[in-house]
CHARMM internal coordinates of N, CA and C (Angstrom, degrees):
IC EDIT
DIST 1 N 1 CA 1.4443
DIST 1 CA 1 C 1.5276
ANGL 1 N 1 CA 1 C 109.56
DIST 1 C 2 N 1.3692
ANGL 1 CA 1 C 2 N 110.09
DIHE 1 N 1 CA 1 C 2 N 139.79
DIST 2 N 2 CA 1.2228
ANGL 1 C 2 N 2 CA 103.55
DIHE 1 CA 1 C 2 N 2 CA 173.55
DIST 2 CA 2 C 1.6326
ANGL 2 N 2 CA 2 C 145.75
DIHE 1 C 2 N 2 CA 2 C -57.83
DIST 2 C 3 N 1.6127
ANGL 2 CA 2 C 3 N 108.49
DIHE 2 N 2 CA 2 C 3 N -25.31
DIST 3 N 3 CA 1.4336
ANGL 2 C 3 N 3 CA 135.86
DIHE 2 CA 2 C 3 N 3 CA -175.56
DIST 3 CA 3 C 1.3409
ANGL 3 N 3 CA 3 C 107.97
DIHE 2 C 3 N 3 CA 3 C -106.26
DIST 3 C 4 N 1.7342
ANGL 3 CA 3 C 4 N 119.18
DIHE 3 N 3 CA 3 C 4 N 4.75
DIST 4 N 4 CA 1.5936
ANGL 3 C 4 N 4 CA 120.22
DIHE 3 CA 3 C 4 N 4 CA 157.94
DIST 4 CA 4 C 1.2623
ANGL 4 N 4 CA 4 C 116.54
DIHE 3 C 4 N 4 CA 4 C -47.76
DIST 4 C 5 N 0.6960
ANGL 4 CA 4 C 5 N 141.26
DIHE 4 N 4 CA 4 C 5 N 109.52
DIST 5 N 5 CA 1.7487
ANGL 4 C 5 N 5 CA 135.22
DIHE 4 CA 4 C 5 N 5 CA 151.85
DIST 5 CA 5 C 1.6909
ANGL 5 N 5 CA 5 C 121.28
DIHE 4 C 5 N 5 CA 5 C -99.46
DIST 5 C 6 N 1.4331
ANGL 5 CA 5 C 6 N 97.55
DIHE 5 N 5 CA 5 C 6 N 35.58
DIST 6 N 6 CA 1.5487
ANGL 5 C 6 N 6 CA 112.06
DIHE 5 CA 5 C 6 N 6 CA 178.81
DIST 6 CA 6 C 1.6869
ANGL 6 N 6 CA 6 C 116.23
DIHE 5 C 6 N 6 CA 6 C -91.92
DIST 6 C 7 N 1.4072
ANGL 6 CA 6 C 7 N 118.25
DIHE 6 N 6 CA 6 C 7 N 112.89
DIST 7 N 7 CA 1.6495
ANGL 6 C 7 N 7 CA 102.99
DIHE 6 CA 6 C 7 N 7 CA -155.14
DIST 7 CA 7 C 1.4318
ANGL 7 N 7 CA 7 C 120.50
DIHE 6 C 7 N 7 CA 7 C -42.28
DIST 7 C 8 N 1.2986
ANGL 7 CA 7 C 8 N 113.81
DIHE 7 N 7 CA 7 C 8 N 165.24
DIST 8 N 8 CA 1.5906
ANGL 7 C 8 N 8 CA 98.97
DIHE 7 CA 7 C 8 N 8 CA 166.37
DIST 8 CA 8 C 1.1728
ANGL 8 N 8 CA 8 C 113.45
DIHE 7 C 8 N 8 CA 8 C -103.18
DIST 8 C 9 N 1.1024
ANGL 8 CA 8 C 9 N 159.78
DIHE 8 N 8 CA 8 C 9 N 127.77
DIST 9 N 9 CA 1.3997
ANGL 8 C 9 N 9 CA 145.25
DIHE 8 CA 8 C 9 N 9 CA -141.44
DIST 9 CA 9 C 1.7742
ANGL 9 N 9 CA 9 C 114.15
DIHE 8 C 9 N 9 CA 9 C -119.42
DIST 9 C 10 N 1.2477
ANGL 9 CA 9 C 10 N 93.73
DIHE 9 N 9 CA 9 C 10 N 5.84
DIST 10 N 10 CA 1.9031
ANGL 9 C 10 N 10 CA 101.58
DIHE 9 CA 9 C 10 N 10 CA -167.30
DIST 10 CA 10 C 1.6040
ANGL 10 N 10 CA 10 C 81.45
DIHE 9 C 10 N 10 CA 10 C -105.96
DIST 10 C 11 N 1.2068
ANGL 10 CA 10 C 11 N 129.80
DIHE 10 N 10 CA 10 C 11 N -15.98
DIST 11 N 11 CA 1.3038
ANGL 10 C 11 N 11 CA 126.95
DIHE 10 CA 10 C 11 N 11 CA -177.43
DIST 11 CA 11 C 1.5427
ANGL 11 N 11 CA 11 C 103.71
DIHE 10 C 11 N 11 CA 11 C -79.48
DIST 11 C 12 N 1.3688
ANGL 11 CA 11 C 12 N 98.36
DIHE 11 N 11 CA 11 C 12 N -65.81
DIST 12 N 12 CA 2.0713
ANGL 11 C 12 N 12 CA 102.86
DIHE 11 CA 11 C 12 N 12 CA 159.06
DIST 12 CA 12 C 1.1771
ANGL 12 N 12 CA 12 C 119.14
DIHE 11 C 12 N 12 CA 12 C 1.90
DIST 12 C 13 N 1.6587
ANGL 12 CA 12 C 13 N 94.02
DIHE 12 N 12 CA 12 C 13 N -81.26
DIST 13 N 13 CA 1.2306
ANGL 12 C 13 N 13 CA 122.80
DIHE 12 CA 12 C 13 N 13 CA -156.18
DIST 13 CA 13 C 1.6938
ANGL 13 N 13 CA 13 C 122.56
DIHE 12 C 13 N 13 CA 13 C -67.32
DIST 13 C 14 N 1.3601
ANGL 13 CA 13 C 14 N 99.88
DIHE 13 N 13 CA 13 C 14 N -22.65
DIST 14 N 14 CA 1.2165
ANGL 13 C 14 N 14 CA 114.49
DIHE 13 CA 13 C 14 N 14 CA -163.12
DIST 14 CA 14 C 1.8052
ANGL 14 N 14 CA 14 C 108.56
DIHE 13 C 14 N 14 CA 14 C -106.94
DIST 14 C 15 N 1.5094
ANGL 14 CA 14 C 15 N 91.77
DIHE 14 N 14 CA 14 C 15 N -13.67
DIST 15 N 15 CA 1.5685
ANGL 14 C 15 N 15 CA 115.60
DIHE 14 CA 14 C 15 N 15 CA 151.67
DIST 15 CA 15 C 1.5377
ANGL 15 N 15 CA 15 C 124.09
DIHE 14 C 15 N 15 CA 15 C -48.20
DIST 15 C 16 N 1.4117
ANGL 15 CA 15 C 16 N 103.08
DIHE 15 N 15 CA 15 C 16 N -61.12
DIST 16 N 16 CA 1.4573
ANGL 15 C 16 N 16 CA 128.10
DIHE 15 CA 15 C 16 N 16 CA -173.50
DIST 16 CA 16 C 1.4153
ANGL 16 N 16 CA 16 C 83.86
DIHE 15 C 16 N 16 CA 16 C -75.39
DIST 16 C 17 N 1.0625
ANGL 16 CA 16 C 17 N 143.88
DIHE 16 N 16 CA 16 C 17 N -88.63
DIST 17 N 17 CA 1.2848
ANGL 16 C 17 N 17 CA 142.60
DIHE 16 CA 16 C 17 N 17 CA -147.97
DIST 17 CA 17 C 1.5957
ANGL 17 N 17 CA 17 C 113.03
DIHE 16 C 17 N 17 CA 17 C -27.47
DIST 17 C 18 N 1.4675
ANGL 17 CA 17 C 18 N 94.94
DIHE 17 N 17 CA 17 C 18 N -62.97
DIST 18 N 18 CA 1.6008
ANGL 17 C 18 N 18 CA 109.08
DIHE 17 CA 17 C 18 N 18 CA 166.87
DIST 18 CA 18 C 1.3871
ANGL 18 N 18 CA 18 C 125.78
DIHE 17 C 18 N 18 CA 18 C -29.68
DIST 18 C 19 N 1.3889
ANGL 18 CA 18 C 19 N 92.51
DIHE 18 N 18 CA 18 C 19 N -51.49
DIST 19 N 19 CA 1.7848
ANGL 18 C 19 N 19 CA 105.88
DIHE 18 CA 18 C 19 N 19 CA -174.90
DIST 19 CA 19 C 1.3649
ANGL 19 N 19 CA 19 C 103.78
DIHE 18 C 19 N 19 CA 19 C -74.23
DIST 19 C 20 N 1.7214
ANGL 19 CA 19 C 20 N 133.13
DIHE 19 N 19 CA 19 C 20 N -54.50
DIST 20 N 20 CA 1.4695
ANGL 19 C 20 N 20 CA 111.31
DIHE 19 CA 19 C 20 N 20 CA 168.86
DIST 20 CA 20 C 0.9570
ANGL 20 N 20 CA 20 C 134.54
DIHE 19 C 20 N 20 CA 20 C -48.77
DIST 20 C 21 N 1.5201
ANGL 20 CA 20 C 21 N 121.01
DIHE 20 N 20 CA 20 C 21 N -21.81
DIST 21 N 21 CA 1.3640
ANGL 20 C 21 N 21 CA 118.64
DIHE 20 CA 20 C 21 N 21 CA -159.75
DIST 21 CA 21 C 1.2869
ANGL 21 N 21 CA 21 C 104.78
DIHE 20 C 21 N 21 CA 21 C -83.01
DIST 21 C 22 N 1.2931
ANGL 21 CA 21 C 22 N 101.16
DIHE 21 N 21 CA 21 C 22 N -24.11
DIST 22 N 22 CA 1.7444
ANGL 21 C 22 N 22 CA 120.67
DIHE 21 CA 21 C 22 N 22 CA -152.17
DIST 22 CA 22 C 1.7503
ANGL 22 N 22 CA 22 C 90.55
DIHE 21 C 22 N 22 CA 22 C -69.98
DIST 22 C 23 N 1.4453
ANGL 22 CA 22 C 23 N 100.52
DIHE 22 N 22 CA 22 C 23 N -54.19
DIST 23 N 23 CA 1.8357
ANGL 22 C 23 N 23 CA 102.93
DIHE 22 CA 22 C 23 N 23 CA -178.48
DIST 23 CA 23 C 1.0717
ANGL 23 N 23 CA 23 C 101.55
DIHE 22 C 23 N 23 CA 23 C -54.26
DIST 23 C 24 N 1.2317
ANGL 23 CA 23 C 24 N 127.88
DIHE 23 N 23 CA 23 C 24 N -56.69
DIST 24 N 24 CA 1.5572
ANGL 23 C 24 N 24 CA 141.22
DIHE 23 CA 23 C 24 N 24 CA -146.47
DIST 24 CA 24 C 1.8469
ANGL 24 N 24 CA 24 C 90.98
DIHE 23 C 24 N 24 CA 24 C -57.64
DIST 24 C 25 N 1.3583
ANGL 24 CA 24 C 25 N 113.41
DIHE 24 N 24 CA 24 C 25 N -70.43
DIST 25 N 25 CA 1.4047
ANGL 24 C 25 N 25 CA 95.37
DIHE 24 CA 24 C 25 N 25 CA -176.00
DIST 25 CA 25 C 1.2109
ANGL 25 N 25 CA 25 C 130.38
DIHE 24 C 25 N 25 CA 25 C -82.21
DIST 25 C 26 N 1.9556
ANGL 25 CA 25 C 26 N 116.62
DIHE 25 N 25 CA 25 C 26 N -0.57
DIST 26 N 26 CA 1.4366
ANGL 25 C 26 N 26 CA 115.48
DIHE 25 CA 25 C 26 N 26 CA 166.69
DIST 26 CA 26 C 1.8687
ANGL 26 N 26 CA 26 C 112.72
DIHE 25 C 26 N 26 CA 26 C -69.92
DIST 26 C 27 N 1.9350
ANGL 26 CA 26 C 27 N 101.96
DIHE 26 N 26 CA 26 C 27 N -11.00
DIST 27 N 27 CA 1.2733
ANGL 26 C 27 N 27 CA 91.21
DIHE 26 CA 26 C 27 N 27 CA 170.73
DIST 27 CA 27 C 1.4473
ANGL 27 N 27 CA 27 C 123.71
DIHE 26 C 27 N 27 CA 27 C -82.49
DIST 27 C 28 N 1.1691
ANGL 27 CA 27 C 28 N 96.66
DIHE 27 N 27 CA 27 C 28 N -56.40
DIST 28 N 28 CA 1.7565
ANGL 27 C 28 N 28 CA 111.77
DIHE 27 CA 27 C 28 N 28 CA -175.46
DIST 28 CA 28 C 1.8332
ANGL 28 N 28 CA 28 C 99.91
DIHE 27 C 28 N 28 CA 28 C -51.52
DIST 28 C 29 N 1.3367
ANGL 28 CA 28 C 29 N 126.29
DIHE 28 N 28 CA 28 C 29 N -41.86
DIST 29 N 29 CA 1.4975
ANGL 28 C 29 N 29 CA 106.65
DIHE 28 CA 28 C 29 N 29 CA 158.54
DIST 29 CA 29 C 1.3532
ANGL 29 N 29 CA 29 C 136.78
DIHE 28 C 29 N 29 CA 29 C -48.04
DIST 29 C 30 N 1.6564
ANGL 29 CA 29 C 30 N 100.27
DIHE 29 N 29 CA 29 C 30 N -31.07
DIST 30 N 30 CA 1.8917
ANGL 29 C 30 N 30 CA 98.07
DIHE 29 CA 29 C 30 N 30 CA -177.96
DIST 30 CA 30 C 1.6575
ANGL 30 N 30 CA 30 C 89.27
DIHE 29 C 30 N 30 CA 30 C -93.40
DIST 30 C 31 N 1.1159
ANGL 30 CA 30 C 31 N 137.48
DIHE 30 N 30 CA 30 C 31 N -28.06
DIST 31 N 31 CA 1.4826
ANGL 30 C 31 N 31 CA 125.55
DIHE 30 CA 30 C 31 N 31 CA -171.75
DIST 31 CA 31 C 1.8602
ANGL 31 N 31 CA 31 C 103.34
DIHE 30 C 31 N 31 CA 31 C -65.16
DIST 31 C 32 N 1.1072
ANGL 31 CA 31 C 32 N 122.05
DIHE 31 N 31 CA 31 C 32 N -34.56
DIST 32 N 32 CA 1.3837
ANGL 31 C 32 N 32 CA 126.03
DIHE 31 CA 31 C 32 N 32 CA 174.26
DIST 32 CA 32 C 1.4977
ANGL 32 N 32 CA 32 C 98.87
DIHE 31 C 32 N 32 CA 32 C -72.87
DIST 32 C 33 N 1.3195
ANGL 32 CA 32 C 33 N 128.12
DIHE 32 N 32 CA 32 C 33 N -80.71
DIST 33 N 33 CA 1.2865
ANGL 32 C 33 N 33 CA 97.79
DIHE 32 CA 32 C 33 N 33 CA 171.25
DIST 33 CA 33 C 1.3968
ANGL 33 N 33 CA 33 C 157.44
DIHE 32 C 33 N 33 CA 33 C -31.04
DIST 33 C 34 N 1.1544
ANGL 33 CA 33 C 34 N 103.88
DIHE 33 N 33 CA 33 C 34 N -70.37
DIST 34 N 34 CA 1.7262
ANGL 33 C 34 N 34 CA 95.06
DIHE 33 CA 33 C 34 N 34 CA 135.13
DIST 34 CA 34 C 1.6082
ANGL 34 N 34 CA 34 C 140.32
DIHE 33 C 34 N 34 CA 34 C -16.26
DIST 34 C 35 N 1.3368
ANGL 34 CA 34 C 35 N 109.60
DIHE 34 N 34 CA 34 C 35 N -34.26
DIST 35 N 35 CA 1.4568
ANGL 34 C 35 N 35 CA 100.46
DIHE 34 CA 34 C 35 N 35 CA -162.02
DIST 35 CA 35 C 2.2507
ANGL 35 N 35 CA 35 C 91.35
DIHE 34 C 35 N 35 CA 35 C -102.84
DIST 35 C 36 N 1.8820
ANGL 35 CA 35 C 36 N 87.32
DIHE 35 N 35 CA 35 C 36 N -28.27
DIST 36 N 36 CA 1.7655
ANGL 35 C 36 N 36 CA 91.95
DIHE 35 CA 35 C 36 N 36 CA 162.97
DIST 36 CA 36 C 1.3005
ANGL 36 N 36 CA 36 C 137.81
DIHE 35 C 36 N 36 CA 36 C -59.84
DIST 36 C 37 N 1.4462
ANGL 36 CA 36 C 37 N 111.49
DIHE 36 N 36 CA 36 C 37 N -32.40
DIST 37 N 37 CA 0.9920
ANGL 36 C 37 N 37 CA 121.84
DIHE 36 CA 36 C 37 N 37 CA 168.78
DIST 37 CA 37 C 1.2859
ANGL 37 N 37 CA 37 C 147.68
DIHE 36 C 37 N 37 CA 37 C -120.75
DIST 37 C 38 N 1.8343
ANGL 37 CA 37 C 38 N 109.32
DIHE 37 N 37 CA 37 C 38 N -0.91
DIST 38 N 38 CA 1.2351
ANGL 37 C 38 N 38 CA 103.03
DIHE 37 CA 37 C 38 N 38 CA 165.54
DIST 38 CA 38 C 1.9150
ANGL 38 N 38 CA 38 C 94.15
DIHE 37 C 38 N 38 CA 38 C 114.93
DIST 38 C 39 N 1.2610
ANGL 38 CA 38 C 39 N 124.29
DIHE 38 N 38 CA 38 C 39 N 5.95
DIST 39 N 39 CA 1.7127
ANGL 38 C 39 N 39 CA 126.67
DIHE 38 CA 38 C 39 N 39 CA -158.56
DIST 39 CA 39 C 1.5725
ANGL 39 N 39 CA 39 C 92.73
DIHE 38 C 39 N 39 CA 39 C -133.49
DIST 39 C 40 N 1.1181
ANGL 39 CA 39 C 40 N 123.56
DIHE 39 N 39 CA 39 C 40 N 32.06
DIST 40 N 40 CA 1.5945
ANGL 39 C 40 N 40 CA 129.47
DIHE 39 CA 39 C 40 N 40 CA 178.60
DIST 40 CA 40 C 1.2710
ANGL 40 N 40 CA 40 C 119.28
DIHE 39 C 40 N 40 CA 40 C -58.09
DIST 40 C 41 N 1.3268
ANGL 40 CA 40 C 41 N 147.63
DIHE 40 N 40 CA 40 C 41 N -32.48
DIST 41 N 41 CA 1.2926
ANGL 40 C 41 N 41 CA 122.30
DIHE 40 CA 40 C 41 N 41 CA -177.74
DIST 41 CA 41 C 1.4841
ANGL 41 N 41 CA 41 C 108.37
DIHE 40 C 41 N 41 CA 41 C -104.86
DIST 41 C 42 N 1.8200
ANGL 41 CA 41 C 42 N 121.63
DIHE 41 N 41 CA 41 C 42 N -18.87
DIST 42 N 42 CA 1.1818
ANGL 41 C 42 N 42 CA 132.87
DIHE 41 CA 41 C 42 N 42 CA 157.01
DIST 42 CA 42 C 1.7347
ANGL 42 N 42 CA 42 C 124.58
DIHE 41 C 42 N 42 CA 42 C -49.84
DIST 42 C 43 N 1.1440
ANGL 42 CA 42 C 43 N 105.25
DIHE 42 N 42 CA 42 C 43 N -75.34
DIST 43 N 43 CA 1.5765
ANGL 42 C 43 N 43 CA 104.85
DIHE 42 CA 42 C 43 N 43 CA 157.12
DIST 43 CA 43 C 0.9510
ANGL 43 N 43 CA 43 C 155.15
DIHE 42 C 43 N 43 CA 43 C -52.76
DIST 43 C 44 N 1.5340
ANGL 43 CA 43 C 44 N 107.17
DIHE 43 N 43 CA 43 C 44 N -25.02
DIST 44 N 44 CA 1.5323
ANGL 43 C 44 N 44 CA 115.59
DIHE 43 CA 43 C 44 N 44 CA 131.61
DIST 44 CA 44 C 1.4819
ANGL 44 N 44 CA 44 C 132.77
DIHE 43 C 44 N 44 CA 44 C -23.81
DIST 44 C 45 N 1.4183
ANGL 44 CA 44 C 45 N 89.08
DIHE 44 N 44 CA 44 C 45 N -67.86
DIST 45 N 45 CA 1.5234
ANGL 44 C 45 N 45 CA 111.71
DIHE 44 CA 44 C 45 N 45 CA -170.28
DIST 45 CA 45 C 1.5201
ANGL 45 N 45 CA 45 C 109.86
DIHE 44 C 45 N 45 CA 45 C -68.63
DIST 45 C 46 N 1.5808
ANGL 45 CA 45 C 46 N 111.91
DIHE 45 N 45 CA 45 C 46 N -38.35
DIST 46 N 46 CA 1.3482
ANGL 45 C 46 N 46 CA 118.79
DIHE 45 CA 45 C 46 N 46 CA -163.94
DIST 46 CA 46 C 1.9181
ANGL 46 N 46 CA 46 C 114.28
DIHE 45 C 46 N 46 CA 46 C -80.18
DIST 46 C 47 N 1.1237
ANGL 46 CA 46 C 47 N 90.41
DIHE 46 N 46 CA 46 C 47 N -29.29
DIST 47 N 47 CA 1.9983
ANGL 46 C 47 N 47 CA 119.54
DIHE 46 CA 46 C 47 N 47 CA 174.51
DIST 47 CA 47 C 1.7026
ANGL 47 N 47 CA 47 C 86.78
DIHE 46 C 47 N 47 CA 47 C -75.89
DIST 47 C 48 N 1.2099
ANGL 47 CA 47 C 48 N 122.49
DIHE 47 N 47 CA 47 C 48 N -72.21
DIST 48 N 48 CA 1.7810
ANGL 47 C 48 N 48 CA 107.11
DIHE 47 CA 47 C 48 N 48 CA -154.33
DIST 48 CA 48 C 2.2226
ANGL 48 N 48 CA 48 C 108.31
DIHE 47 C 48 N 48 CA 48 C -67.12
DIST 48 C 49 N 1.4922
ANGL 48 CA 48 C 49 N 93.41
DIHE 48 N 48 CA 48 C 49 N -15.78
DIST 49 N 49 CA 1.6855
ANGL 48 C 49 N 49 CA 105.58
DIHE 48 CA 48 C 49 N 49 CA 173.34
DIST 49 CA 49 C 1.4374
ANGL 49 N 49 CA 49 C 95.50
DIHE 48 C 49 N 49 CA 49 C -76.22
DIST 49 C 50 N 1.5529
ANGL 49 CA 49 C 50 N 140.82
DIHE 49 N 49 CA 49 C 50 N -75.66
DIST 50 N 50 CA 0.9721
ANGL 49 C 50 N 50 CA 115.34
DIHE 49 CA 49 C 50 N 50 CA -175.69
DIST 50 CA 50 C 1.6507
ANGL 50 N 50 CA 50 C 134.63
DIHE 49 C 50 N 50 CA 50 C -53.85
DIST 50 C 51 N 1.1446
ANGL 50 CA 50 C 51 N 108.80
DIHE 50 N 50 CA 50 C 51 N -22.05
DIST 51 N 51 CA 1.6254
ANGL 50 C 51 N 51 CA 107.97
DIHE 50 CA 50 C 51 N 51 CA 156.25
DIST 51 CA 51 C 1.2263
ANGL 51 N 51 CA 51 C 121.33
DIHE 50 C 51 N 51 CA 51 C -26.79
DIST 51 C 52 N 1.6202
ANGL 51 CA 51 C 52 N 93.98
DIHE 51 N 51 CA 51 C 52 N -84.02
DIST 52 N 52 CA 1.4525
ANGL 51 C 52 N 52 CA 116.50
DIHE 51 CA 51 C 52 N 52 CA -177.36
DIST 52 CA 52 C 1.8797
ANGL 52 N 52 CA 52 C 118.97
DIHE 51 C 52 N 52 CA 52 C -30.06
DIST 52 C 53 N 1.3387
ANGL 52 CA 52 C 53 N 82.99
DIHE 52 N 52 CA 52 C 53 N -46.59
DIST 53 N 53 CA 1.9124
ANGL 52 C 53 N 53 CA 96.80
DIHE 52 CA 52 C 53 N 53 CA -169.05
DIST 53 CA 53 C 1.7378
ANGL 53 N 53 CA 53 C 88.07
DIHE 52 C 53 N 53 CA 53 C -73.72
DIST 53 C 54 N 0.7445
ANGL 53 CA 53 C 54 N 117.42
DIHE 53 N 53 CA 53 C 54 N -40.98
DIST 54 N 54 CA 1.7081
ANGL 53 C 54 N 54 CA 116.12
DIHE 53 CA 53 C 54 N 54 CA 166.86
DIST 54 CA 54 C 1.5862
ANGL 54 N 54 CA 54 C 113.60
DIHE 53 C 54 N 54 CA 54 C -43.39
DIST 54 C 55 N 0.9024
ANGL 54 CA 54 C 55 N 104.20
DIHE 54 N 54 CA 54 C 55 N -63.93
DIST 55 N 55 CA 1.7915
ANGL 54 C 55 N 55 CA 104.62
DIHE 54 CA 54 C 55 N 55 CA -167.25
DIST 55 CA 55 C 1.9126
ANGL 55 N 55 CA 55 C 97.55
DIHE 54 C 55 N 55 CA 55 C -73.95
DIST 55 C 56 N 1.2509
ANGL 55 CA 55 C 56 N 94.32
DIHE 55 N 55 CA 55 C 56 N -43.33
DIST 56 N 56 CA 1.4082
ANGL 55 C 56 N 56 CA 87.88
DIHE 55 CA 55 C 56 N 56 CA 172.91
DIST 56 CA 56 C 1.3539
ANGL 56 N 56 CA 56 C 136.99
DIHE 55 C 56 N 56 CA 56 C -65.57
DIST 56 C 57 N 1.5211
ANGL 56 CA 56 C 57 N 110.33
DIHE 56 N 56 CA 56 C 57 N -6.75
DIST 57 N 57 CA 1.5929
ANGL 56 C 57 N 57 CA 125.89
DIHE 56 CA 56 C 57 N 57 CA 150.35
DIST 57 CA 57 C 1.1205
ANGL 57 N 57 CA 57 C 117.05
DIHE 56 C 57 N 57 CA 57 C -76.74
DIST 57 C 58 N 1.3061
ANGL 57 CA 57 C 58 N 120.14
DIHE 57 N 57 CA 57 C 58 N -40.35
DIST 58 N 58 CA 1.5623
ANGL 57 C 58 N 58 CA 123.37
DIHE 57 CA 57 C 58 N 58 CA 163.67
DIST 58 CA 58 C 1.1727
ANGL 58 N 58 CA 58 C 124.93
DIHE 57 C 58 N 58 CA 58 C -26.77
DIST 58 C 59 N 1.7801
ANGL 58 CA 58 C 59 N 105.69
DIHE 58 N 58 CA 58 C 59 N -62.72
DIST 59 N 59 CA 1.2037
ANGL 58 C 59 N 59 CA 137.47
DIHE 58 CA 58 C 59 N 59 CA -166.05
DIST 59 CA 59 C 1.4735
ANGL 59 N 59 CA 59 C 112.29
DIHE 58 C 59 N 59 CA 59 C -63.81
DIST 59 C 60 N 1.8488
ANGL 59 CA 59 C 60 N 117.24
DIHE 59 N 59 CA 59 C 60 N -52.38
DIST 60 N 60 CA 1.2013
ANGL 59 C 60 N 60 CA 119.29
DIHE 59 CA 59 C 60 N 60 CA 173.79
DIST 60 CA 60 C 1.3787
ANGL 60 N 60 CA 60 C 121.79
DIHE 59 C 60 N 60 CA 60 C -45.92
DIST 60 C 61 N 1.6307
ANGL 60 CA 60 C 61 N 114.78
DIHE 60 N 60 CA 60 C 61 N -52.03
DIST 61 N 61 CA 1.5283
ANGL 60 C 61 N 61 CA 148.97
DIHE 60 CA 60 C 61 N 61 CA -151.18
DIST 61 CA 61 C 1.4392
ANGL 61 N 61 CA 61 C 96.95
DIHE 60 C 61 N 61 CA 61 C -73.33
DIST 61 C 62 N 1.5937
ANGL 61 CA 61 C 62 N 115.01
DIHE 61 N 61 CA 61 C 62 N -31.03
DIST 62 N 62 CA 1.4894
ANGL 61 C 62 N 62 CA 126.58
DIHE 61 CA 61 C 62 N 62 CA 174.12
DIST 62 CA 62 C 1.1010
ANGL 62 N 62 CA 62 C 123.35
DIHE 61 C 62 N 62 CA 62 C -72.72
DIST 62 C 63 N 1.5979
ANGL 62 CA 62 C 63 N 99.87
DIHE 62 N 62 CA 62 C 63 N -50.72
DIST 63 N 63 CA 1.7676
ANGL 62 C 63 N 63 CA 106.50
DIHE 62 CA 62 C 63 N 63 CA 178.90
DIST 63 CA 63 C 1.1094
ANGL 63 N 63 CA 63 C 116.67
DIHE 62 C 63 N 63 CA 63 C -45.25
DIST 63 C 64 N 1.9755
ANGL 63 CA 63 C 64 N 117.49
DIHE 63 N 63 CA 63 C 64 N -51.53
DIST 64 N 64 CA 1.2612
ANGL 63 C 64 N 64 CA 144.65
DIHE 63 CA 63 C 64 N 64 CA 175.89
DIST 64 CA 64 C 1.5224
ANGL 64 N 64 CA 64 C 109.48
DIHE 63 C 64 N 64 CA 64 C -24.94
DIST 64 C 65 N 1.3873
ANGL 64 CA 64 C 65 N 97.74
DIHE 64 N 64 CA 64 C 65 N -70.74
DIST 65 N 65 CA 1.4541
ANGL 64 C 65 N 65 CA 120.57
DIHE 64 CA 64 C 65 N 65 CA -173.43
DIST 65 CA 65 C 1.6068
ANGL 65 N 65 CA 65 C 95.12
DIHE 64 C 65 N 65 CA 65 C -38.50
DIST 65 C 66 N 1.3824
ANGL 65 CA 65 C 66 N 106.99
DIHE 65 N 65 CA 65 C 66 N -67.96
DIST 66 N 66 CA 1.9670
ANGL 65 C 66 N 66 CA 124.61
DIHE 65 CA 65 C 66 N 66 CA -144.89
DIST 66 CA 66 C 1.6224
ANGL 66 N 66 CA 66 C 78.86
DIHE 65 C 66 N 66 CA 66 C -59.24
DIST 66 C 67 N 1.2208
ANGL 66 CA 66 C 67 N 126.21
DIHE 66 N 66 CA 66 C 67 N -54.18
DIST 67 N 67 CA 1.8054
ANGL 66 C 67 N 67 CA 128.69
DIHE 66 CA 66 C 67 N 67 CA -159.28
DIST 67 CA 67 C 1.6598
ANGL 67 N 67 CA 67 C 110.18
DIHE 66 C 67 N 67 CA 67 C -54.68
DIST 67 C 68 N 1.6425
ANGL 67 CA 67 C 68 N 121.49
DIHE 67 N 67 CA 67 C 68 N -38.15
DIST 68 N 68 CA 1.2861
ANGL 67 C 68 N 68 CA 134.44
DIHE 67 CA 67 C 68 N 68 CA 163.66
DIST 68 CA 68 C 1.0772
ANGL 68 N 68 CA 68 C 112.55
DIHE 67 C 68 N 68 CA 68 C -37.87
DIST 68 C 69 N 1.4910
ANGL 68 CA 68 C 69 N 115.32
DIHE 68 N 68 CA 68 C 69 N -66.13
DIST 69 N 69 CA 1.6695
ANGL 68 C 69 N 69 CA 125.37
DIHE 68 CA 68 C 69 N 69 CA -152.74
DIST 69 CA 69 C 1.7418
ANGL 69 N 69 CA 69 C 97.05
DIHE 68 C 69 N 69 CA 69 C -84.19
END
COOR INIT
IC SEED 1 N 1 CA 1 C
IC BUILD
């Protein structure tokens, strides 16, 4: 309905999802790097940070959206 304002929750969910995943493989990319080249506890760290700022663009770019409609 149009005048629902009852959350949608698969939207939520699929929010969060985004955002773990997003770390999840900005880590396991810097952990391979790292282990390729010799930058292991940096690239780690620096791959699972850019994740984060990933999903967390997601996240904003989403809210945005939901606040429009």
């Amino acid at each position: 309905m149009p005048g629902d304002k009852s959350p949608n929750w698969g939207t939520f969910m699929g929010t969060g999802l985004e955002m773990a995943v997003g770390v999840a493989v900005g880590y396991f990319i810097g952990h391979w790097l790292g282990k390729r080249y010799g930058w292991d506890p940096a690239a780690t760290l620096i791959g699972a940070m850019i994740g984060l700022i990933g999903g967390a663009y997601l996240l904003i770019k989403e809210m945005n959206r939901m606040d429009k409609d």
